[in-house]
GULOTI-319320 format. One record per residue (C-alpha): residue number from 1; residue in three letters; x negated, y, z negated. Coordinates in Angstrom, 2 decimals. Example, Ala and Ser with C-alpha at 12.3 -4.5 7.8 and 13.67 -1.06 7.14 Angstrom:
BEGIN
   seq   type         u         v         w
     1    ALA    -12.30     -4.50     -7.80
     2    SER    -13.67     -1.06     -7.14
This chain:
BEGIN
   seq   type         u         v         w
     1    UNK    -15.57     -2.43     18.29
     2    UNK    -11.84     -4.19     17.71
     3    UNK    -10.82     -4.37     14.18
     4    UNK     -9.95     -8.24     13.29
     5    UNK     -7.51     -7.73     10.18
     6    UNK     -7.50    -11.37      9.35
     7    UNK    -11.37    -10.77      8.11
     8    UNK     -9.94     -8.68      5.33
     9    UNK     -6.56    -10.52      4.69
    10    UNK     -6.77    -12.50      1.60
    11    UNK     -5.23    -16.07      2.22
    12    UNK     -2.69    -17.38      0.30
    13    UNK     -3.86    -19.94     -2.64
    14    UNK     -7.65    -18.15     -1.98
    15    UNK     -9.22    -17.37     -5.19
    16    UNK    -11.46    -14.06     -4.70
    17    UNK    -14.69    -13.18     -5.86
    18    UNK    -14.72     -9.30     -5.00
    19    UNK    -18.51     -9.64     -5.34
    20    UNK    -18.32    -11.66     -1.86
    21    UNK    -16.15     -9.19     -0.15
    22    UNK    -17.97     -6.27      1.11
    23    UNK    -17.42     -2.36      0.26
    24    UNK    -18.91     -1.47      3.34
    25    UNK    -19.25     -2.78      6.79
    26    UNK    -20.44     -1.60     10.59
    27    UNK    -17.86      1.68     11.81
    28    UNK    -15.97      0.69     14.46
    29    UNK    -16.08      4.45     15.59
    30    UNK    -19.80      5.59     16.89
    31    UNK    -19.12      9.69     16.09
    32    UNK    -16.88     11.41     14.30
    33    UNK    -15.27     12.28     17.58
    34    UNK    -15.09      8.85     18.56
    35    UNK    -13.07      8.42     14.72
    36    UNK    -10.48     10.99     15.59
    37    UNK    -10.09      9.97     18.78
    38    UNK     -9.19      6.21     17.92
    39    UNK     -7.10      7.65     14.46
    40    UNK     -5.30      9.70     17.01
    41    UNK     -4.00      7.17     19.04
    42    UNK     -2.96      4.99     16.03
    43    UNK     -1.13      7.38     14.48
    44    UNK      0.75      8.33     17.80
    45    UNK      1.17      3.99     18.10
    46    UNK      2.69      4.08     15.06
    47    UNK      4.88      6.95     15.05
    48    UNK      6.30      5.56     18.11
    49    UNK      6.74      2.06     15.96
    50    UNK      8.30      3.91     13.43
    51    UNK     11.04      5.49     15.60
    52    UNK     11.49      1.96     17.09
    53    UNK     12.55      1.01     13.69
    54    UNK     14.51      3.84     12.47
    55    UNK     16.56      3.04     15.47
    56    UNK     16.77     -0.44     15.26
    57    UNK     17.25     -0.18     11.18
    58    UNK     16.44     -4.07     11.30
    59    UNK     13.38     -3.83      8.97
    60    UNK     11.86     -2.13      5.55
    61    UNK      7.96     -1.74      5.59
    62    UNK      6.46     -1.08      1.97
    63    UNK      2.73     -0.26      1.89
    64    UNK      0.92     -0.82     -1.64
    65    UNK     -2.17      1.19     -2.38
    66    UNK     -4.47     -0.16     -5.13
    67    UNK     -7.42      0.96     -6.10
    68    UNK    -10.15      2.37     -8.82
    69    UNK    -10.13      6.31     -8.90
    70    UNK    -11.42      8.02     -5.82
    71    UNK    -11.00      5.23     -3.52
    72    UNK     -9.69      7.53     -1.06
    73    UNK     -5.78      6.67     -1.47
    74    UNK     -4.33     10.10     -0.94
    75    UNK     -6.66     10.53      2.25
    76    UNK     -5.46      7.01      3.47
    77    UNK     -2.05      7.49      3.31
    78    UNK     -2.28     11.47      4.20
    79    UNK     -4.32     10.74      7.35
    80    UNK     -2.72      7.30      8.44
    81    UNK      0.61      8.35      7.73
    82    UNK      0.60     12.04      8.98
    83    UNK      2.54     11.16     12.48
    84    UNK      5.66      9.72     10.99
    85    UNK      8.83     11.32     10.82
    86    UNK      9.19     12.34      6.97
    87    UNK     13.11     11.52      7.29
    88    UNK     11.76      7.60      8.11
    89    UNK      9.58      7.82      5.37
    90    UNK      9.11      8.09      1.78
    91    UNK      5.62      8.12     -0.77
    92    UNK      5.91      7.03     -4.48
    93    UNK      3.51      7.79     -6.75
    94    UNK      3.63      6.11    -10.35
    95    UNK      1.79      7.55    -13.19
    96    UNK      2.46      7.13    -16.80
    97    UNK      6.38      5.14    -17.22
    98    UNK      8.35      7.14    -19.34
    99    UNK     10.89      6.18    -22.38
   100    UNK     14.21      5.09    -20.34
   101    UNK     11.21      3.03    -17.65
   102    UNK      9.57      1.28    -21.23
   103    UNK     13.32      0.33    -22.04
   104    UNK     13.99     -2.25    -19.12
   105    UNK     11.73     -5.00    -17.71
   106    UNK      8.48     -4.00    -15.79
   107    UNK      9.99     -4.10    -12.12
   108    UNK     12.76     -1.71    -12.75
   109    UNK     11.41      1.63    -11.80
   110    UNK     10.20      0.65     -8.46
   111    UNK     13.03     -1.73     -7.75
   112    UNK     14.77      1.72     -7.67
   113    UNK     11.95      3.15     -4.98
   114    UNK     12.16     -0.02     -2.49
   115    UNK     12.67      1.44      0.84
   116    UNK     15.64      1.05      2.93
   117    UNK     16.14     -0.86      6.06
   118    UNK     14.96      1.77      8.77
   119    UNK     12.44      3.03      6.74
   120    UNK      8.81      3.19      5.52
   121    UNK      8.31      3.15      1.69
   122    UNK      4.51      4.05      0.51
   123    UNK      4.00      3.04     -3.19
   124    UNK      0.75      4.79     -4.31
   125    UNK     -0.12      2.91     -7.11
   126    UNK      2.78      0.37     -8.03
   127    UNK      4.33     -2.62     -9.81
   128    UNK      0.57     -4.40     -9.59
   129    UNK     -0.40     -1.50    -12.31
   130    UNK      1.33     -3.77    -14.75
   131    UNK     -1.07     -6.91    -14.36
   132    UNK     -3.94     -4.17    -13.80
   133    UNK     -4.59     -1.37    -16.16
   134    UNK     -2.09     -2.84    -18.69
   135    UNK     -4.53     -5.90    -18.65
   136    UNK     -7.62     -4.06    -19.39
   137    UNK     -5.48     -2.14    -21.63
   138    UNK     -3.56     -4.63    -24.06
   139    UNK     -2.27     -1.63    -26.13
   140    UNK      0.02     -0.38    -23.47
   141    UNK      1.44     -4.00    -23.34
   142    UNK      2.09     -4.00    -27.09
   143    UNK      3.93     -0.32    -26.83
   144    UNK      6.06     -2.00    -23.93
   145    UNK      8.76     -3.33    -27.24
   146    UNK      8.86     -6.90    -25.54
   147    UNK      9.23     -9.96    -28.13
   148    UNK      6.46    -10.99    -30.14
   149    UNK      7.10    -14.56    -28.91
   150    UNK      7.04    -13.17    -24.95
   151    UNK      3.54    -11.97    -25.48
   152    UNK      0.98    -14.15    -25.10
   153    UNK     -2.20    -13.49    -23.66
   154    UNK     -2.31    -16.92    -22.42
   155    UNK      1.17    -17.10    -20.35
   156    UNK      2.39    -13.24    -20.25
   157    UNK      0.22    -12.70    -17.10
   158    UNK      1.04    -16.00    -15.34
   159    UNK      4.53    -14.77    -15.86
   160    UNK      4.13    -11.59    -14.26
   161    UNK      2.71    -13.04    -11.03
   162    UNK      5.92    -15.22    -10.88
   163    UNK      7.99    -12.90    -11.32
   164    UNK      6.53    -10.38     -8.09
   165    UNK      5.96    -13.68     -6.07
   166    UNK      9.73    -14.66     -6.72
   167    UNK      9.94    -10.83     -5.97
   168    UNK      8.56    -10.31     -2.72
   169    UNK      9.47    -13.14     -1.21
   170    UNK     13.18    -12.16     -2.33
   171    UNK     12.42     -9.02     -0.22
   172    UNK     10.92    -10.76      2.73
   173    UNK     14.18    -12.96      3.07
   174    UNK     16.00     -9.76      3.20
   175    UNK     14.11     -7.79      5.67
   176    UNK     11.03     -6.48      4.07
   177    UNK      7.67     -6.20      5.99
   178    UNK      5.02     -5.64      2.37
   179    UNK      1.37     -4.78      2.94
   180    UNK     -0.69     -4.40      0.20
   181    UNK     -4.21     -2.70      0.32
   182    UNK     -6.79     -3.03     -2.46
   183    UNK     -9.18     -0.09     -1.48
   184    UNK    -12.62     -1.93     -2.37
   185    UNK    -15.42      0.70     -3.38
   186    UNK    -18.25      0.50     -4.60
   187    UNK    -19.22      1.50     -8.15
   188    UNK    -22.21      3.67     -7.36
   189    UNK    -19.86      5.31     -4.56
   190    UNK    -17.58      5.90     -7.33
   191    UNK    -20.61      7.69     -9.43
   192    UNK    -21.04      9.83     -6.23
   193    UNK    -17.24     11.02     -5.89
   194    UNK    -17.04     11.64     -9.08
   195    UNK    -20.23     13.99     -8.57
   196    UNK    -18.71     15.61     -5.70
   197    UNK    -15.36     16.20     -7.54
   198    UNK    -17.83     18.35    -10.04
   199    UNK    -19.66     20.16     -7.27
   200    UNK    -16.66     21.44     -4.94
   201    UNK    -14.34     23.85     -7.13
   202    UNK    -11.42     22.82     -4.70
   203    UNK    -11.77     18.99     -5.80
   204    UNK    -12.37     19.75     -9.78
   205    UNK     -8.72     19.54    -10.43
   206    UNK     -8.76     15.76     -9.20
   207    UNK    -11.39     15.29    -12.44
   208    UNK    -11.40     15.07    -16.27
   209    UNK    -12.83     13.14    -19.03
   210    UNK    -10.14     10.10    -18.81
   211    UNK    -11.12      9.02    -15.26
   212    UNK    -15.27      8.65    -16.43
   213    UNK    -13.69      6.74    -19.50
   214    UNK    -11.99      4.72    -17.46
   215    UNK    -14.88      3.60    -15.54
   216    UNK    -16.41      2.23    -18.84
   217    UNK    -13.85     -0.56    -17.89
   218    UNK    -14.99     -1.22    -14.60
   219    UNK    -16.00     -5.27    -14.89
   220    UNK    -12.51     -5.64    -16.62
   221    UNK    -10.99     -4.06    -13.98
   222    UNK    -12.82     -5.88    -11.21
   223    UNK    -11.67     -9.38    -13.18
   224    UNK     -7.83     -8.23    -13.30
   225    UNK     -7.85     -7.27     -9.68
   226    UNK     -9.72    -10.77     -8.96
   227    UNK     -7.30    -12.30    -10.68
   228    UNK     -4.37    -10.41     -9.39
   229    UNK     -5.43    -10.73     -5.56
   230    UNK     -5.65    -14.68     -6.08
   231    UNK     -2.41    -15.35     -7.54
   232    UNK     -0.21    -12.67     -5.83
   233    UNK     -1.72    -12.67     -2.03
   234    UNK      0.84    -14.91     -0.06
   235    UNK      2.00    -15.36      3.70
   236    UNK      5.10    -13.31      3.45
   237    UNK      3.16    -10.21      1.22
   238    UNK     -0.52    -10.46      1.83
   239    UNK     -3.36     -8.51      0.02
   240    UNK     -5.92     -6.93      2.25
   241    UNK     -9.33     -6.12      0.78
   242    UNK    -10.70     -2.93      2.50
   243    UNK    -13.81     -2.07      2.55
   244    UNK    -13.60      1.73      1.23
   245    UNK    -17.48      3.45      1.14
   246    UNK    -16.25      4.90      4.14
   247    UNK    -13.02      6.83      4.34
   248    UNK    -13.09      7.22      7.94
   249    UNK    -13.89      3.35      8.41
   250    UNK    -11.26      2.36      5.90
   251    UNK     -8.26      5.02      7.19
   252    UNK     -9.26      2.79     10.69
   253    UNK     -8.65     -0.88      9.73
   254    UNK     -5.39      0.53      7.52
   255    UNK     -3.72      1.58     10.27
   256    UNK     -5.03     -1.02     12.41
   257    UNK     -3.17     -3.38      9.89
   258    UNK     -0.16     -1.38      9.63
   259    UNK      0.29     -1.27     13.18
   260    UNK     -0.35     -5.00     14.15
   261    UNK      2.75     -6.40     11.44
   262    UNK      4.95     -3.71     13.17
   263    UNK      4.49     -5.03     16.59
   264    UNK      5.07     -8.50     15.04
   265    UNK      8.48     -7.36     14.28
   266    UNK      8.92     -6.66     17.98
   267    UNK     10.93     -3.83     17.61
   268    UNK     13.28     -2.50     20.39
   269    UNK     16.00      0.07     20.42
   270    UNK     19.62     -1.21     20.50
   271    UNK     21.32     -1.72     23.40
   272    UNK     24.45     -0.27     24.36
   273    UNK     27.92     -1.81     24.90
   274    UNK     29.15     -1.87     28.22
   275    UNK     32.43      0.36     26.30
   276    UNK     29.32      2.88     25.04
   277    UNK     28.09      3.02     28.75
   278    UNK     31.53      4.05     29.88
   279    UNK     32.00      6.61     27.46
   280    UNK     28.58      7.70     28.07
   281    UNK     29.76      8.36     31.99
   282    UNK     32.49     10.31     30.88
   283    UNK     30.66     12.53     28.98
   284    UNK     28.11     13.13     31.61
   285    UNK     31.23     13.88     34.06
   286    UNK     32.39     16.15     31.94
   287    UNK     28.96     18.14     31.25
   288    UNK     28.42     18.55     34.90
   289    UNK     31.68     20.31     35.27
């Protein structure tokens, strides 16, 4: 089965109702054979892409993860991502900001992350947790020491999307390739992660008490990202909604995405100077000496 990635792209001006997009559809893989057999080949596809681009050092690709807990973003990015070259490629992950981070505006610390051109920059988590979790979470927003008169509930948010529109388009003008992934699961797939995390002693360390108070918030949260998708999916930085009940299925269509905006970049290594082919010849004369 081919993966069409325009059936999860979100289009530009679309609102979204994530209660019409689907947390699970049909495996493109019939075994889990068949699964690492097709992962295997995307990964070497896109290791080779990646080399194409260190070479070329034309491009910057930043992937954005999103997601509620245990949507299967570390396995995503782990799995997808394990061919690369780690000097090509770099993986962000932003918890709580600290003091100096609350002291400038809310782009600064990953401004400071962006990848460079060459490279592959993987926020985990990101920017978007600003118009997310500080949404559902108005206290965080008040600790943030903005202006009383820059915080209304009525234009603060509006602003924010303007400001990472204006953002990533700024990017895209200067060479970056952005994909951003909202991981779509299910909440009674959540309930059953969450169960496993308690079963297997090797996964209790990825559970506590904060992540099952979190998903108390879970129709706020599905209303920010709703609202985030609509007004921050665009041509030049699209969202992609991926259905994410099943890892394997998901890890499948993420690559699949990843790998079809690299070979829009058509990619090639440089060419050498007629001088450079000289000076090659030399050298070769001299090694065979």
């Amino acid at each position: 089965m081919k993966i069409n990635v325009k059936d999860f792209r979100v289009s530009a001006g679309k609102k979204v109702k994530l209660e019409k997009w689907p947390t699970l559809v049909k495996p493109v893989y019939q075994s889990k054979e068949k699964y690492k057999e097709l992962l295997g080949r995307q990964v070497e596809e896109l290791s080779a892409q990646q080399q194409l681009q260190y070479a070329s050092n034309r491009y910057a690709v930043l992937l954005i993860f999103q997601a509620m807990d245990a949507a299967g973003k570390d396995g995503a990015i782990r799995h997808v991502m394990s061919g690369i070259n780690p000097q090509g490629c770099q993986v962000f992950s932003f918890q709580h900001p600290s003091a100096a981070e609350l002291d400038h505006d809310f782009l600064w610390r990953t401004t400071q992350c962006l990848p460079e051109r060459g490279r592959i920059g993987i926020f985990n988590r990101s920017y978007y947790e600003e118009v997310l979790i500080v949404r559902v979470h108005p206290e965080i927003l008040q600790a943030q020491g903005i202006p009383d008169g820059l915080l209304n509930d009525k234009t603060v948010w509006q602003g924010r999307y303007r400001s990472i529109v204006d953002m990533e388009n700024h990017l895209h003008r200067n060479g970056t390739r952005i994909i951003k992934f909202f991981l779509h699961l299910s909440e009674e797939e959540q309930r059953k992660r969450f169960l496993e995390r308690i079963d297997k002693p090797d996964k209790n360390w990825k559970f506590s008490l904060a992540d099952i108070e979190e998903r108390k918030f879970w129709k706020q949260y599905m209303q920010a990202y709703e609202e985030c998708l609509s007004a921050t999916s665009t041509r030049n930085a699209p969202w992609y909604v991926v259905p994410a009940d099943n890892k394997e299925n998901a890890r499948l269509i993420i690559s699949q995405i990843i790998l079809d905006t690299f070979k829009s970049l058509k990619l090639a290594y440089p060419k050498s100077s007629a001088e450079h082919q000289r000076e090659l010849q030399l050298i070769r004369k001299q090694l065979m000496k």
